[in-house]
Structures are given as structure tokens and as C-alpha cells.
C-alpha positions as CSV (number, residue, x, y, z in Angstrom):
1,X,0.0,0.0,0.0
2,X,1.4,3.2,-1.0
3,X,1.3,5.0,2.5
4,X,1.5,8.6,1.5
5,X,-1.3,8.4,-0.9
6,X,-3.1,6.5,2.3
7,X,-2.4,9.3,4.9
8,X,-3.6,11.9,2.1
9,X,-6.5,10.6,1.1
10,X,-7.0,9.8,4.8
11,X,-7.1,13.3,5.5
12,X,-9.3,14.8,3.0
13,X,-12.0,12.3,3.5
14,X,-13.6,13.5,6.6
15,X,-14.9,16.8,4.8
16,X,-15.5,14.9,1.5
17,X,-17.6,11.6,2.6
18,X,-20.6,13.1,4.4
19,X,-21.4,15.2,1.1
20,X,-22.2,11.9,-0.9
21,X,-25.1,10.5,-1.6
22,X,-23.9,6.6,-1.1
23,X,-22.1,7.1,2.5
24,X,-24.4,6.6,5.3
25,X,-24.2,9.8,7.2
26,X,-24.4,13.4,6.9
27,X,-22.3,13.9,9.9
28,X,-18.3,14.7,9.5
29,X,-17.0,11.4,10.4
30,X,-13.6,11.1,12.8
31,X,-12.8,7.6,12.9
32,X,-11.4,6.5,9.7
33,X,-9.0,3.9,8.7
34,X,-7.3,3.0,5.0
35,X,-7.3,0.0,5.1
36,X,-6.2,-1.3,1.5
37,X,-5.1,0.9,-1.1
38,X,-4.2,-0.9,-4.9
39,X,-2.8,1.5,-7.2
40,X,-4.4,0.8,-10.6
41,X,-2.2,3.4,-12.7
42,X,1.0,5.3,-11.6
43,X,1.1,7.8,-14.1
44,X,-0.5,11.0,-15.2
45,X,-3.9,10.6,-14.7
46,X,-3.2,8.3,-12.0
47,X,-5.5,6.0,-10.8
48,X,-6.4,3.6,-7.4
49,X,-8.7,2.0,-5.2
50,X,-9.0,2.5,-1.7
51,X,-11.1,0.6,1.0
52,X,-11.6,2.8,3.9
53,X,-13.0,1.4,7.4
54,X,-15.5,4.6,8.8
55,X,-16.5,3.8,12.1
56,X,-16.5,0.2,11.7
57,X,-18.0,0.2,8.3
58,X,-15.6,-0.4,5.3
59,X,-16.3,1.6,1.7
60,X,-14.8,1.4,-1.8
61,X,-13.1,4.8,-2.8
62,X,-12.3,4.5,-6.0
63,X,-10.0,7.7,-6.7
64,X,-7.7,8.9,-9.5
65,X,-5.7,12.6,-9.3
66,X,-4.3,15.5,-11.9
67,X,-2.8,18.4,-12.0
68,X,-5.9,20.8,-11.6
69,X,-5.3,22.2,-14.8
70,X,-5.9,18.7,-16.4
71,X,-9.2,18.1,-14.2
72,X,-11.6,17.0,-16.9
73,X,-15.1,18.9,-17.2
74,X,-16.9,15.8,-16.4
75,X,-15.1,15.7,-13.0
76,X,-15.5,19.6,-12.1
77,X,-18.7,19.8,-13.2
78,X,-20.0,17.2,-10.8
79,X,-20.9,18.4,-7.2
80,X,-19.1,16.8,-5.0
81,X,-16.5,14.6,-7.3
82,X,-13.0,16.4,-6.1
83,X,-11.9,15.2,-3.2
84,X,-9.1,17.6,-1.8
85,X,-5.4,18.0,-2.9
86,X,-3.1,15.7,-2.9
87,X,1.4,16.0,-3.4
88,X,2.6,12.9,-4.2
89,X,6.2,13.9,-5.3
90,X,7.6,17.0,-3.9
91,X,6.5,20.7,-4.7
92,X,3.7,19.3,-7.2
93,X,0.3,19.7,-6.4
94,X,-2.5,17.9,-7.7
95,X,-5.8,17.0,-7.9
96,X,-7.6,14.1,-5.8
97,X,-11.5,13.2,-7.4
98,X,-14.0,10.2,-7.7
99,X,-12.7,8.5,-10.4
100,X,-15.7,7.2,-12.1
101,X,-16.6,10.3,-13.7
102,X,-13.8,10.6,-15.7
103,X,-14.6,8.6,-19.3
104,X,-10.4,7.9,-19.2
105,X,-10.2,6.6,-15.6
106,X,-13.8,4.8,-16.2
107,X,-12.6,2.9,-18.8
108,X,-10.2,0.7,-16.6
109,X,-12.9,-0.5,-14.4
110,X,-14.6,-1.8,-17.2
111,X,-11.4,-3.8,-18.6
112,X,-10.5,-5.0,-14.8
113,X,-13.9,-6.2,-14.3
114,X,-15.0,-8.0,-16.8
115,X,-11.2,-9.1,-18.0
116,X,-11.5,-7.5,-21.4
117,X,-8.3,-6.3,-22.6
118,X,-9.5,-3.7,-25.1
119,X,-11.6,-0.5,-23.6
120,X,-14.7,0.5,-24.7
121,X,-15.3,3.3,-26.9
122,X,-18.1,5.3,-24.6
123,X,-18.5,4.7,-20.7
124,X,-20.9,7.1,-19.0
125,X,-22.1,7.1,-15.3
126,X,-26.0,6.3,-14.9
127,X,-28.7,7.6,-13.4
128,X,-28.4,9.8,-10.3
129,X,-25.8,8.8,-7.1
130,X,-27.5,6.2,-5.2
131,X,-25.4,3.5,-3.1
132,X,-23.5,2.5,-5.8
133,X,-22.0,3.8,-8.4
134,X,-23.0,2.4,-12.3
135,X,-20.5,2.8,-15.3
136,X,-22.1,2.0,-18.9
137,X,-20.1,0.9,-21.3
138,X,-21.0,1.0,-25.2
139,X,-24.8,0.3,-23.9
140,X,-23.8,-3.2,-23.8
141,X,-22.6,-3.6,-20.2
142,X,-22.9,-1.8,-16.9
143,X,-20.5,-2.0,-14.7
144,X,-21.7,-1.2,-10.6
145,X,-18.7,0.0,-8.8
146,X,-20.0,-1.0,-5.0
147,X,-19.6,1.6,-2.2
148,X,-20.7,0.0,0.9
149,X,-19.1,-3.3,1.5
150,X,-20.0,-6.7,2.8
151,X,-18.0,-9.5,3.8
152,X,-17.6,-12.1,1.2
153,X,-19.7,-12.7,-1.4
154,X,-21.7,-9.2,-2.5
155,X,-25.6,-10.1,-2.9
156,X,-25.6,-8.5,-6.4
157,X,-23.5,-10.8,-7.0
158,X,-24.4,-14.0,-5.4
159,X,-28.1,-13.5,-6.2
160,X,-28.4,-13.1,-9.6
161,X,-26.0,-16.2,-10.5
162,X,-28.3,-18.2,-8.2
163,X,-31.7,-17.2,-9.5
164,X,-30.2,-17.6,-13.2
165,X,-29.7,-21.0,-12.2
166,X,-32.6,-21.6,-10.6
167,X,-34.7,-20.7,-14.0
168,X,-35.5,-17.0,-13.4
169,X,-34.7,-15.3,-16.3
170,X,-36.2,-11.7,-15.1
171,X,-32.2,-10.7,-14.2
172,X,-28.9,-9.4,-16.1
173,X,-26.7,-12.2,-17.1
174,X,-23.4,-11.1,-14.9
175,X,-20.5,-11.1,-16.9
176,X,-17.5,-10.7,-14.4
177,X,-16.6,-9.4,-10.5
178,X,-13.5,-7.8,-9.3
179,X,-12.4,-8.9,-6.0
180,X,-9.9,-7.9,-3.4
181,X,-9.1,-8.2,0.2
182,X,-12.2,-10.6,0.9
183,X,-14.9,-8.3,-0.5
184,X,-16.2,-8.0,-4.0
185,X,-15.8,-4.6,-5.3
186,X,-17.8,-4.5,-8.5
187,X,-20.0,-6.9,-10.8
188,X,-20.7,-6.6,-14.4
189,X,-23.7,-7.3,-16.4
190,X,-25.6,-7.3,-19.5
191,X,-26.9,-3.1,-20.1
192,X,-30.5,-3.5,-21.0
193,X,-30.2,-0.6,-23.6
194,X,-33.6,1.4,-24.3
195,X,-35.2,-0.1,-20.8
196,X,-37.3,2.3,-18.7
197,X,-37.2,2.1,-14.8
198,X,-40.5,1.3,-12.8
199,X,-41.0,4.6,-11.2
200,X,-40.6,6.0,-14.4
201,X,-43.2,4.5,-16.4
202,X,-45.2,5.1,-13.5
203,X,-45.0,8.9,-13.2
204,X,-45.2,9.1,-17.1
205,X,-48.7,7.4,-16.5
206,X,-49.5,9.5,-13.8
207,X,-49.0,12.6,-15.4
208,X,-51.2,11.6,-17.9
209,X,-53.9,10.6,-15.7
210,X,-53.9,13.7,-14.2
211,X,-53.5,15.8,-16.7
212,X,-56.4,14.3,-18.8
213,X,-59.1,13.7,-15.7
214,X,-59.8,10.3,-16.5
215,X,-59.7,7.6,-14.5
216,X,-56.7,5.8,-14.7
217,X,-57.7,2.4,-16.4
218,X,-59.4,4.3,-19.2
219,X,-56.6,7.3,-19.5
220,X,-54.1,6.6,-22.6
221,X,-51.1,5.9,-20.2
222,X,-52.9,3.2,-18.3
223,X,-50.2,1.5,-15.7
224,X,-52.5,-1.3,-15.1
225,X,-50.9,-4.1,-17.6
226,X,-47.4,-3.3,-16.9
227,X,-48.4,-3.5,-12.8
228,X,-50.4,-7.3,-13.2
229,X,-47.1,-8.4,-14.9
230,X,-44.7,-6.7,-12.7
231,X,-46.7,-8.4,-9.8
232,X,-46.8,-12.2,-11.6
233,X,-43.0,-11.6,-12.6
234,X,-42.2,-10.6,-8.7
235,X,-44.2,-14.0,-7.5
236,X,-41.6,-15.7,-9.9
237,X,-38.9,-14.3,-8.2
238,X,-39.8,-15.5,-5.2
239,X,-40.6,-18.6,-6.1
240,X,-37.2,-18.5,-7.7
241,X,-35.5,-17.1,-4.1
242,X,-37.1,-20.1,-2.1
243,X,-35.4,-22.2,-4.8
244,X,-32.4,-21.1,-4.6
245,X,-31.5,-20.4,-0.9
246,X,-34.4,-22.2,0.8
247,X,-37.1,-21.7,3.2
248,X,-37.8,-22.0,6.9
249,X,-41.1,-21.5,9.1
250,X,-42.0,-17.9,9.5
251,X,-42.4,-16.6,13.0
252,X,-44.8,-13.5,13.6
253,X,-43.7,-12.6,16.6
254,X,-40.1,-12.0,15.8
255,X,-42.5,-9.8,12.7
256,X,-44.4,-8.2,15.6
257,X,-40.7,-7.5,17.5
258,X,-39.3,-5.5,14.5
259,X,-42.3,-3.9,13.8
260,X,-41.9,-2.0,17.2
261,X,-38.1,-1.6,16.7
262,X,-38.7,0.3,13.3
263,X,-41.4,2.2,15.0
264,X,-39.3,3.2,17.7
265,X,-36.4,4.0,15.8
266,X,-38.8,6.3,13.6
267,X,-39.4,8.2,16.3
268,X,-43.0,6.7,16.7
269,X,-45.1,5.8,20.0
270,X,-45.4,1.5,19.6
271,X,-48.8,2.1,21.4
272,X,-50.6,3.4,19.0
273,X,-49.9,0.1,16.7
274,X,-50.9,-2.1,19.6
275,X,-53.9,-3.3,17.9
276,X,-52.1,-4.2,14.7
277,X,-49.2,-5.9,16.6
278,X,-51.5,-7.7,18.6
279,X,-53.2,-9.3,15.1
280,X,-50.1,-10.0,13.4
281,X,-48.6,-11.8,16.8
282,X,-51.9,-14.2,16.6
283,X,-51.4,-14.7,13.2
284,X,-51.6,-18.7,12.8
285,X,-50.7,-19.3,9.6
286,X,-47.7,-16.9,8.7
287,X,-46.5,-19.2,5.2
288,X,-42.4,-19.1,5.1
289,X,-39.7,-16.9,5.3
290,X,-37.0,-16.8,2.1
291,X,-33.9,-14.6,1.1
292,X,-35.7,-11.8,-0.5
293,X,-35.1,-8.9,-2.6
294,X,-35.0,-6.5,0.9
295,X,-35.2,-3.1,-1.0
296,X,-38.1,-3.7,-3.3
297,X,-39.3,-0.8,-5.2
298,X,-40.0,0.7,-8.6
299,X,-36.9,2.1,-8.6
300,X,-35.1,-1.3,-8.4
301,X,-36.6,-2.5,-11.3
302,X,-36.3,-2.4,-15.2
303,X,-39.0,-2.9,-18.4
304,X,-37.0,-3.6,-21.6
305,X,-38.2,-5.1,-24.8
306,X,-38.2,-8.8,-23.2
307,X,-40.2,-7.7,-20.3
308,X,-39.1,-6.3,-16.8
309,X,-36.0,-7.1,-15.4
310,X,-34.7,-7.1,-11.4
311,X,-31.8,-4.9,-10.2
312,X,-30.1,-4.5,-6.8
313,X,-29.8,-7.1,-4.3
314,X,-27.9,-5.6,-1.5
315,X,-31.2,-4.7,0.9
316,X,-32.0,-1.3,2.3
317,X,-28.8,0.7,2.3
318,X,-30.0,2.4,6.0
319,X,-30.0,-1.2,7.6
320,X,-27.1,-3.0,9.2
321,X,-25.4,-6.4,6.9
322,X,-27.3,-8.7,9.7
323,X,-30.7,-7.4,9.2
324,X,-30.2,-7.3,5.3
325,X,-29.0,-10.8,5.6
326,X,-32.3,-12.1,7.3
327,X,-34.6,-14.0,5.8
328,X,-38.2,-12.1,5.3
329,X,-41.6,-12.8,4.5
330,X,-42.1,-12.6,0.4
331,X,-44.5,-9.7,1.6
332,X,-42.2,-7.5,2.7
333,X,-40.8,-7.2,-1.1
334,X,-44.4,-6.8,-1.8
335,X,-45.4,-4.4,0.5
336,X,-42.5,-2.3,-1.1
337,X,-43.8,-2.4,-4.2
338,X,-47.2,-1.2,-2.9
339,X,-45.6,1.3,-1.4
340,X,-43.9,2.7,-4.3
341,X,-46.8,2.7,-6.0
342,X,-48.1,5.1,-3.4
343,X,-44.9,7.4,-3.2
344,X,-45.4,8.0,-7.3
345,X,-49.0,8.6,-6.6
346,X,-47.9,11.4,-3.8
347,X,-44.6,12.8,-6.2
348,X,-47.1,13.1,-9.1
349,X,-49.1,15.0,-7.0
350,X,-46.8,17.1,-5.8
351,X,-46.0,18.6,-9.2
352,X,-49.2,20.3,-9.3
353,X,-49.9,23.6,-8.6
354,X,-51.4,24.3,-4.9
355,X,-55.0,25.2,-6.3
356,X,-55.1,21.9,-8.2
357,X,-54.0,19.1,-5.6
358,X,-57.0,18.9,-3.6
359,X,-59.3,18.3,-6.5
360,X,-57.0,16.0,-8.3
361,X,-56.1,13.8,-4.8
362,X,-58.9,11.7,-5.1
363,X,-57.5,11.1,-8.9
364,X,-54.0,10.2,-7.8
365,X,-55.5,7.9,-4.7
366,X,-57.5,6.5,-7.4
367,X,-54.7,5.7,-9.3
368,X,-52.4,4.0,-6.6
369,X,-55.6,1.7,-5.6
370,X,-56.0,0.5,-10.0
371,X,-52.5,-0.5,-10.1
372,X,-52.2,-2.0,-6.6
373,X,-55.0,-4.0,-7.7
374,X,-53.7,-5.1,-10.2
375,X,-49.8,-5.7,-9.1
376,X,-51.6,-8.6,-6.4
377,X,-53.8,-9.8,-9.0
378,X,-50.4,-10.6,-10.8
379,X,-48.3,-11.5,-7.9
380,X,-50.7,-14.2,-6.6
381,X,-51.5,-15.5,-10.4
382,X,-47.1,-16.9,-9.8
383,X,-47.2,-20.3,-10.1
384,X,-46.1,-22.3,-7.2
385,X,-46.0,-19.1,-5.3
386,X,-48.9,-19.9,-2.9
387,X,-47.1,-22.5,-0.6
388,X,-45.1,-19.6,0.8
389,X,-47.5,-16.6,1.4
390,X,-49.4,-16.3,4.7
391,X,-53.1,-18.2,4.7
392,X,-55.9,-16.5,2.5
393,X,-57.3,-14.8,5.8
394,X,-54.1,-13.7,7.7
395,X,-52.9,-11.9,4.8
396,X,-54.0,-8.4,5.1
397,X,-53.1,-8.0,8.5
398,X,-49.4,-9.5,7.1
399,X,-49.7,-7.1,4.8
400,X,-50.2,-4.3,6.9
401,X,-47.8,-4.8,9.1
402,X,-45.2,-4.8,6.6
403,X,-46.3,-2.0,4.8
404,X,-45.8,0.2,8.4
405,X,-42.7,-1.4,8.7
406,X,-41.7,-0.2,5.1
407,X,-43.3,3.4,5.9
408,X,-41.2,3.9,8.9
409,X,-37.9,2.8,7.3
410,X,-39.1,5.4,4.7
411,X,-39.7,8.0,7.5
412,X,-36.2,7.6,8.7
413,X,-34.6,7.4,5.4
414,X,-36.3,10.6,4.0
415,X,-35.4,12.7,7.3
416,X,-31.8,12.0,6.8
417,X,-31.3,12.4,2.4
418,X,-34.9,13.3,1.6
419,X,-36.4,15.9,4.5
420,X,-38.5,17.4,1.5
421,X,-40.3,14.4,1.2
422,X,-41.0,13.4,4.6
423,X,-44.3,14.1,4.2
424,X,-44.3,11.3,1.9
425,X,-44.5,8.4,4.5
426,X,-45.7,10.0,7.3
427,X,-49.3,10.5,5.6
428,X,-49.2,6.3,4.9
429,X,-47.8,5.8,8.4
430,X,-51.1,8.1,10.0
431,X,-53.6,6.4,6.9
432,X,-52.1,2.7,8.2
433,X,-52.3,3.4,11.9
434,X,-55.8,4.7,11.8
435,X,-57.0,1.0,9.8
């Protein structure tokens, strides 16, 4: 490990880190550790990869440095890229930034990843910062540069090889990893070129909806289609889960314990849940528990040509590796999705001007309900999907409860990256308590 690019980058982190998007706190951190640094290129640009322990919890820093008059657009154009400065060899000051900006830099991660030896012609970063960081290459593969890290195998790694051979076709075919030091630091997989995300497609019918009057199933950007098949192709997946990991007997009281713990941890009295709580610990046939999706949401996935497609593996990114580990109820992936209908439903709404939301609420309600419908019409159409959902009867409460548990995770989520949108999940979390 080169030790003075170490103790450099060590000491511009602290300022740099709580302004992304992917680390897990907005608060300057203080304990921080390099812990393995691989220099990639030694040259000008120069390039490496750094994995730094923050209070206990290791991240991938992938970094490269210039002189600043060499900084590319891409890179000082991007809030939040450079990281500080940086001397490596006496009297000459450069430039430390994210690397994957930079089309140059970008490239190599392709090539190291998926062991091509030739670069491709165009690499781009996708969509907006989330908890990773995507690279696509020649809109034929994507390569996810992973942020936070988990010991041993990463989940978008482990879980799409498994469900490919377990049948389920609904996922990109993975084309190559890049390990080191007992974590894997980035996957690649087939780009699904011209494919729409989820939340997406919804808004586009939203707006529609809204804009025309009509009620949703007889507007010309109906949802309702896409939502039954979303639903039947996220039964499949679970079917597909229990295949390849297992099963085990669910247990709703451990449910009913969480439950509290999220509500607590949200900042929300238990006691006014008590009657839900108390259905869901008397629930007597709860079906099974399976590895599940864990951050399940329109966001996460895809609808190309060949129908939609599942992304992102690694849970919800506020929750500790353990509870992202543990196996769920499939309804907590679908009470996800539910709820993601609900937040396009609110964003949709929130576009409006202030003299039109009240009249058009009932509209956008109206909306969530047609393609929530629809989404469990699909969902429980899965073959062989049945043997694991709760019985017929205890569903709803099931349901419910995980919905909550979803809404308060929100809650906390949106306080800390989103406090615009708080509003978002506290209305579901009043609406669900008050059922």
C-alpha cells in the first residue's frame, strides 16, 4: 500500500464523505482507517482503489488525481467529485476526485472487471448517485462500482447467478466481478439498452392521468398491464428465491418485534400500533420466510423489450449487513412495491400547482388503488408461489404490518437524504395506523 497516498487521502476524507449521496451519514465522520489501497495506474492521470473502514464500516473509494489544470469537465462539473489536494512527489500539487466520472479513468474498471483487454469506446455514469455507483459501457454492459461493502460474497453478485440457475430469467446475465481483500468490489452485467425504470413509467402514467381527468384504467397511459405483470413476474422471483437459498417456518412474533423496533427508531409511539401488533402476533398461519429482494421498489426495477428485469440485491442501504442478511416474509418485497406505488402517486401530485392538488387527490388515490390492484392480482397469479404466502385470511393484517414497517424505514430514510419528502411516509404511516 502506497502509504502517503493512504495518509492523504485519509485526510481529506472527513470533509469529503458526508457530502455523498452513497455514505451513510451526513455527519463529519472522525474515525477512519485506509485499510487497503491498490494503485491501478501510476502515471499521469493516476489511478487507485482504496477501501476505507468509517467507524467500523468499510467503503470502496475508487480515486484517481491530476494536475488541476488537467481536471476534466466531467469531473469539475459534478458536485461533490473532487476530493481535496493531494502532493505525491515533492512541490507538485495535484488533484484528488472520484474517479468514475472521468470517461479515461472509467474505462479501466470496465477492462479490470469484466477481463477485457480492449476499452470501450463510450462509458458514461447512470442515473443519479445512489449506493452505488454504475458505469455504462458501449450500452452493452454496466458496470456497478459497489460503495458500501459486505464481507464475502456481494448479494448482487451472489443472487443473480443463483436465480439464473434456478430458471428465473427476469435478471442481467453477470459477466464478471473484481475482488480484493475478501470483499467483492464491482459486478458486471448485461446493459439493457432502451429499458425504462419502474418509477418511471409510473409517473409518465401519472401525469397523464392527471392531466387528462380520466380515471386511470381508461386514461391513454394506463399502468394497469405493466403493474399485473410486474406483480406475476415478482411471484416468480420468489418462487425463484425459495429455490435457490431455501425456506424456513416464518415466525410473527419475531414480525411483531421489528415492527416495534422500526417504530421506535422512527421516532413513533409502539402504542398506538398495539392493535395491529397484537393481530399480526396471533397470526396462525404466517407461510415461510426466504432470502428476499430486501429493497423492493420501482426504482429497483427495469422494463425492456423482453419484459421487466430485477436490479439490486444488497437490501436497504439504512440497515445494518445482519438485518439485510435475514430471511423475510415474500410480503415484505411486496409491500414495497405497494408502497412505491403510493410514493409515485404522492410525487405526481406534488407537481401540481397548490389550487389543483386537492381536486385532483382523489384522482392520484385512485390511481395508486388500479394498479395496486392489479400488481396482487399478478403477484398471486405466480405459479407455485402460494405454498409460501401467509393463509388467505391472515394476509392483510401481514400485509399491513409490513407496509408500516416499510413506511417507517421510509420515514427515517427521508429525514436523513430526503427531509423534503418526509411528508411522503408520514401520511401512509397516520392512513395505516388509523386501519
Amino acid at each position: 500500500m502506497n502509504e502517503r497516498l493512504a495518509a492523504q487521502l485519509k485526510g481529506n476524507l472527513p470533509d469529503w464523505l458526508p457530502g455523498q449521496r452513497w455514505f451513510a451519514s451526513s455527519e463529519r465522520p472522525t474515525d477512519i482507517e485506509v485499510v487497503d489501497l491498490e494503485v491501478l495506474l501510476d502515471q499521469d492521470p493516476g489511478l487507485a482503489s482504496a477501501i476505507v473502514r468509517v467507524d467500523g464500516i468499510d467503503w470502496h473509494i475508487p480515486f484517481g488525481w491530476r494536475a488541476p489544470a488537467d481536471v476534466p469537465a466531467s469531473v469539475g462539473d459534478r458536485e461533490g467529485a473532487v476530493i481535496g489536494p493531494i502532493e505525491l512527489v515533492d512541490g507538485e500539487a495535484l488533484v484528488a476526485y472520484d474517479a468514475p466520472p472521468d470517461q479515461e479513468l472509467a474505462a479501466h474498471f470496465h477492462c479490470r472487471v469484466t477481463g477485457e483487454k480492449d476499452p470501450p469506446n463510450h462509458i458514461r455514469p447512470v442515473g443519479v448517485e445512489q449506493s452505488n455507483t454504475s458505469l455504462v459501457s458501449d450500452d452493452r454492459v454496466v458496470v456497478k462500482l459497489f460503495r458500501r461493502l459486505v464481507p464475502g460474497s456481494n448479494p448482487d453478485v451472489e443472487v443473480p447467478a443463483a436465480l439464473s440457475d434456478a430458471g428465473f430469467d427476469s435478471v442481467p446475465q453477470v459477466h464478471g466481478v473484481w475482488q480484493r481483500h475478501g470483499y467483492d468490489l464491482a459486478v458486471a452485467q448485461t446493459y439493457l439498452a432502451g429499458a425504462s425504470d419502474g418509477f418511471s413509467l409510473a409517473l409518465a402514467s401519472l401525469r397523464d392521468c392527471l392531466r387528462t381527468g380520466l380515471p386511470p384504467q381508461a386514461s391513454g397511459g394506463d399502468f394497469g398491464a405493466e403493474a399485473m405483470r410486474l406483480g406475476q413476474v415478482t411471484g416468480e422471483l420468489h418462487v425463484a428465491l425459495a429455490k435457490a437459498f431455501g425456506q424456513e417456518e416464518a415466525t410473527p412474533k419475531e414480525w411483531a418485534t421489528d415492527l416495534v423496533a422500526d417504530l421506535e427508531r422512527a421516532g413513533i409511539d409502539p402504542a398506538r400500533a398495539s392493535g395491529l401488533i397484537g393481530r399480526l402476533e396471533a397470526v396462525e398461519a404466517p407461510g415461510r420466510v426466504i432470502r428476499a429482494h430486501g429493497d423492493y421498489h420501482l426504482g429497483q426495477v427495469l422494463r425492456a423489450d423482453a419484459g421487466w428485469f430485477v436490479l439490486d440485491f444488497e437490501g436497504e442501504p439504512d440497515r445494518s449487513a445482519d438485518q439485510r442478511a435475514r430471511l423475510a416474509s415474500p410480503f415484505r418485497d411486496l409491500a414495497g412495491m405497494l408502497r412505491s406505488l403510493e410514493y409515485a402517486a404522492a410525487v405526481a401530485l406534488g407537481e401540481q400547482v397548490d389550487e389543483d392538488r386537492d381536486r385532483l387527490e382523489p384522482l392520484a388515490a385512485a390511481w395508486a388503488a388500479h394498479n395496486s390492484d392489479a400488481l396482487e392480482r399478478g403477484y398471486t397469479s405466480a405459479e407455485g408461489l402460494d405454498v409460501l404466502l401467509p393463509a388467505p385470511e391472515d394476509r392483510p393484517v401481514v400485509l399491513a404490518a409490513f407496509s408500516l414497517e416499510k413506511a417507517a424505514y421510509e420515514l427515517e430514510y427521508e429525514r436523513a437524504h430526503r427531509p423534503g419528502w418526509e411528508a411522503i411516509p408520514a401520511a401512509a404511516i397516520d392512513r395505516l395506523l388509523a386501519g
